[in-house]
C-alpha positions, -999 to 999 in steps of 0.1 A, spaced: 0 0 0 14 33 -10 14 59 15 -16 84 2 4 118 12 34 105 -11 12 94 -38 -5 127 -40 30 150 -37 53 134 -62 35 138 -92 39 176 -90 72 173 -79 104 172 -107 141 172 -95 164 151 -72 150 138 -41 172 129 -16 158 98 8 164 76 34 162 42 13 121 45 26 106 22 2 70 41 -7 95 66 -27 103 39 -53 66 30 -62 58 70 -63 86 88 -80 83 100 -116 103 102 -149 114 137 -139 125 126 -102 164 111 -95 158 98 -68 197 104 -41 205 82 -10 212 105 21 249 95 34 244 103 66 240 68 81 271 60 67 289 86 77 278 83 117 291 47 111 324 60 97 327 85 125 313 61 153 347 34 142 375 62 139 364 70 176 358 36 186 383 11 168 409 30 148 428 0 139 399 -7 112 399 28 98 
């Protein structure tokens, strides 16, 4: 089931849209929509093993 705010934004909207991997964005998204991953999670991961175990970084 598609989430019905979603369904009714993305078809006016046309550019990148940057997500968090949420999968209702995939069955909504239009031609005119490139869908980006946000890095952020990553990154706290990165951070969170130079702090805690340098030896793997």
């Amino acid at each position: 089931m598609v989430h019905s705010a979603a369904s009714q934004i993305m078809p006016m909207f046309k550019d990148h849209l940057q997500t968090d991997g949420y999968a209702v964005y995939e069955k909504v998204v239009g031609k005119d929509i490139t869908v980006v991953c946000c890095l952020t999670h990553a990154l706290r991961k990165m951070l969170d093993v130079q702090t805690n175990d340098k030896s793997r970084v």
